[in-house]
Phi, psi and omega in degrees: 000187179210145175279128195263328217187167142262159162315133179212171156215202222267312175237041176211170220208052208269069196309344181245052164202112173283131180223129207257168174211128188259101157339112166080029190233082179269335154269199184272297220288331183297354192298318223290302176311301196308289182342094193111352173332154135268158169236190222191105205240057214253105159238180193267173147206170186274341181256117175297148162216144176037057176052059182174143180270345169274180179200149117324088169273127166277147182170170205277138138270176184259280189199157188286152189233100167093179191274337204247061175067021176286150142223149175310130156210161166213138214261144148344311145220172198281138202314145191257114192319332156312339207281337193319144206103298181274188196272177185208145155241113193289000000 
């Protein structure tokens, strides 16, 4: 899937939920399998730890955001304003 965004409303910002659109996932009712999901936040970084450049954000799905398949989720700690934009994995 790919991360669209964080939860907002017009002048606030809620950085600790994220909302995603889960690939081939287009109503409310496909939402429903996803629920409780783990995902997956996989970026590079630059200082290797426990042998490796990658690192891992863990995270929810929650509950559906709108009619077309969106969905709310939330990572272990919150997602970093590079990730907006990039992929997730269900």
């Amino acid at each position: 899937g790919s991360i669209l965004g964080y939860k907002r409303s017009k002048a606030n910002q809620y950085n600790h939920t994220a909302l995603l659109k889960i690939d081939g996932v287009v109503t409310k009712n496909e939402v429903e399998f996803y629920l409780g999901k783990k995902m997956a936040y996989v970026y590079k970084a630059k200082t290797l730890k426990k042998g490796t450049f990658f690192r891992c954000i863990w995270g929810k799905v929650m509950r559906a955001h709108g009619n077309t398949g969106t969905v709310k989720a939330k990572f272990t700690s919150n997602l970093p304003p590079s990730s907006l934009g990039g992929s997730v994995r269900v």
